[in-house]
Residue, then its C-alpha position, 0 to 999 in steps of 0.5 A: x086714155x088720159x094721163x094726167x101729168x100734164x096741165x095747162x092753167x091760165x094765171x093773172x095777178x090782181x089788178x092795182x086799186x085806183x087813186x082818189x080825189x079827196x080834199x081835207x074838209x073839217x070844221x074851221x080848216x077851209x083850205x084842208x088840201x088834198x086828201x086822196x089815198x093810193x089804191x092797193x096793190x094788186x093780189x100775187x100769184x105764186x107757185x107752191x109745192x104740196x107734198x100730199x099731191x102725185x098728180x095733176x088731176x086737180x088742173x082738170x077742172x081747175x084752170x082759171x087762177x086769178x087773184x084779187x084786185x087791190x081795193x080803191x084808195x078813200x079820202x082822210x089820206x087812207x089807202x087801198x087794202x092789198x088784193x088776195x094772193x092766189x097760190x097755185x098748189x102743185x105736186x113736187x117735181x112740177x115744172x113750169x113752162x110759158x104756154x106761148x114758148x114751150x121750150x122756156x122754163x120759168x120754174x121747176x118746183x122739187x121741194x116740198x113747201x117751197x113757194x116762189x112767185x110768179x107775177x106780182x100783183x098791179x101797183x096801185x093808183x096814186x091818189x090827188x095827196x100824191x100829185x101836191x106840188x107848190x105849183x099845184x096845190x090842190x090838184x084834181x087827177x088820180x091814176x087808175x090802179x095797173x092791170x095785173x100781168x097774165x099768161x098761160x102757163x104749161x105744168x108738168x110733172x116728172x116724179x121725185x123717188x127713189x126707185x123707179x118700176x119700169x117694164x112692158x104692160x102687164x109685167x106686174x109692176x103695180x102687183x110688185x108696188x103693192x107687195x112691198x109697200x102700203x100703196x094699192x094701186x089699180x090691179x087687173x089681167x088687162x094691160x095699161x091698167x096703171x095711166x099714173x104713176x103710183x108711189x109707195x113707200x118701203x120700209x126695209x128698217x127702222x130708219x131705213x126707207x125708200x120711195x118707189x114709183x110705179x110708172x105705167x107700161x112702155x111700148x115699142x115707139x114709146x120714145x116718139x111718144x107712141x102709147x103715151x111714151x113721152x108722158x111716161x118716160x119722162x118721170x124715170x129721169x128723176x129716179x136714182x135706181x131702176x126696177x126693170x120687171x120681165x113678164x115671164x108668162x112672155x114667149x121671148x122675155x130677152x126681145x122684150x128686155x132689149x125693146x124696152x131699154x132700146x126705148x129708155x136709150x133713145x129717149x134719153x142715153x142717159x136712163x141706161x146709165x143709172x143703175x138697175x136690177x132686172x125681175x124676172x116676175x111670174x114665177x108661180x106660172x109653170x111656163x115662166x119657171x120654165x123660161x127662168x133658166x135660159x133667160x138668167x143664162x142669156x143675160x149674165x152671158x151680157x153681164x146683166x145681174x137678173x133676180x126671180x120674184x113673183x110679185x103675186x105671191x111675194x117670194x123672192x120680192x124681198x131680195x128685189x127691193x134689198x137689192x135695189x136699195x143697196x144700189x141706191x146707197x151708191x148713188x149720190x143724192x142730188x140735193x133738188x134745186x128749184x130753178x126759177x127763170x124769176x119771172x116776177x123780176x122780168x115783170x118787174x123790169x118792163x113796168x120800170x121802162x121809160x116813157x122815152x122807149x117808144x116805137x111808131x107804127x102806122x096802117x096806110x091802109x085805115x091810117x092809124x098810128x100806133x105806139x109801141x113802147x112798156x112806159x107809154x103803154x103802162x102810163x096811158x092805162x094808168x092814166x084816168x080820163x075821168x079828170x081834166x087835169x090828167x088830160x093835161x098831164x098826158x098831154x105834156x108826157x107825150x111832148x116831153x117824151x118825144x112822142x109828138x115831135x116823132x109823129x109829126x116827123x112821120x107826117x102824121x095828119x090831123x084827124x088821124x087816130x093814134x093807138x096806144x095800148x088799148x087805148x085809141 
């Protein structure tokens, strides 16, 4: 059994485009300088609520997302086009966490349309036209286009609606969705028939509507994640009003109202809280009409307003949802608010670091050395080794920015290897 309201995708933005050599050649102009153009910038990876979506579904086979690399930059001074955006669609109520550290939220998507990024792309590679000096006129180096941050990131869902149908297996609470709305979900005599939530629309006027969501069934143990508790539970927390259905056809419908708030109470206090009617569902069975009587008397004896309904029949079905939206009406709408953790700003922030931020490890045993350090990493990989002169240039960063005078201080030996980055 599967419920599909958790994902976990993998998301890097495009790579930068490398830098070009070029110089100025046209006819009567034989000293035309430097021409080469900047690479583009790597593609963007960005987060978007699709209202049209109810699930995660489309993650099953769907975990890679990559965007495009910034094309390369050509001589006559052109640079690089930018890479394509990738746009990752998710359903409203998304919340996106780092794969690495679950407990970080980096986004929570709730309005429909809304787009927020979430890794930018690579900077491009500077081109020889950037590196003209007075000392160099015609310089012969280029940088590598930046590679694209990447990350595995968790998605997970908890539903928007207004209305929320909770109650044990087989109360009936998909029959009830499909009574009262145009939705048509999975409908059979077996419990767990419902492993997603299903939403419908109700329509009690002209101009009056409310959104409902069938959640699946709930067992005992499900706030410890028994029966796929966590994954269900967690998509009553967004609902303004609870429709809590009793199977009547139960031998002790009481017990099974009290397990289920006991398990909404111990997931989170706060579900007891919001307002909630109880249907007392099945009355067309003889045994559930019979059962009606002393289950309405023992709970108003705890102040617990009960309805009678039958969900296969639709009577008394009507009087649930007017009910429940009259609740809703003293409910105070929360204007949903997307949360961003601006992931893009702390990728940002890391490629600014200066070369001079540094940190030497070394390995007695293989005596290898490494750099640690955002700015010297960033320029190592950017640096292209293809050309002398950035050789040169590396050489004279890794004097001014205190690198080698910090090895030669740790004792570093000649012949000792140095790793920085993936460079070696």
């Amino acid at each position: 059994m599967r419920c599909f309201d958790r994902a976990k995708i993998y998301v890097k933005a495009g790579d930068g485009g490398n830098g070009e050599v070029a110089f100025r050649r046209e006819k009567y102009i034989p000293h035309g300088g430097p021409s080469g153009g900047n690479g583009g910038r790597g593609g963007n990876i960005y987060i978007e609520v699709d209202p049209s979506l109810n699930s995660l579904l489309c993650f099953r086979k769907s975990v890679h997302f990559r965007a495009g690399r910034g094309s390369h930059g050509l001589g006559k001074s052109q640079d690089g086009a930018f890479g394509d955006d990738c746009v990752v669609k998710v359903p409203p109520g998304t919340v996106v966490r780092d794969a690495k550290n679950s407990e970080t939220l980096l986004l929570e998507m709730t309005k429909a349309g809304h787009r927020e990024l979430l890794l930018p792309g690579g900077r491009g590679g500077r081109g020889n036209a950037a590196f003209k000096s007075a000392k160099n006129k015609t310089p012969q180096l280029a940088e590598r286009g930046e590679q694209g941050a990447e990350m595995w990131v968790d998605l997970e869902l908890k539903l928007v609606a207004d209305v929320g149908i909770i109650g044990v297996p087989n109360a009936g609470k998909s029959t009830l969705l499909s009574a009262i709305s145009a939705a048509r979900p999975a409908i059979a005599a077996y419990p767990f028939t419902t492993l997603l939530p299903n939403l419908g629309v109700v329509s009690l006027d002209f101009d009056a509507t409310m959104v409902i969501a069938d959640l699946p069934g709930l067992l005992e143990g499900a706030h410890a994640g028994y029966g796929l508790g966590h994954e269900f539970l967690r998509h009553t927390e967004r609902c303004r009003v609870l429709i809590h259905v009793i199977d009547g056809t139960s031998p002790q419908p009481e017990f099974e109202y009290d397990a289920v708030r006991l398990e909404l109470e111990l997931f989170d206090p706060r579900l007891c809280s919001k307002p909630s009617i109880v249907a007392f569902n099945k009355m067309d069975v003889p045994e559930a009409a019979e059962r009606w009587e002393s289950f309405r008397k023992a709970m108003e004896s705890r102040g617990v307003e009960v309805r009678s309904m039958s969900a296969a029949t639709m009577e008394g079905t009507s009087q649930v949802v007017r009910h429940a939206y009259k609740l809703l009406q003293t409910v105070p709408v929360e204007e949903p608010v997307s949360i961003s953790n601006d992931v893009a700003s702390m990728v940002k922030k890391e490629r600014s670091s200066p070369i001079g931020e540094f940190k030497v490890d070394v390995d007695p045993e293989s005596d290898l050395w490494h750099i640690y350090g955002a700015g010297v990493e960033r320029f190592t990989q950017m640096t292209n080794w293809e050309y002398f002169e950035s050789l040169q240039r590396f050489e004279r960063v890794l004097e001014c920015s205190g690198i080698n005078a910090e090895l030669k201080s740790r004792g570093i030996h000649e012949g000792d290897k140095v790793a920085i980055g993936d460079v070696r």
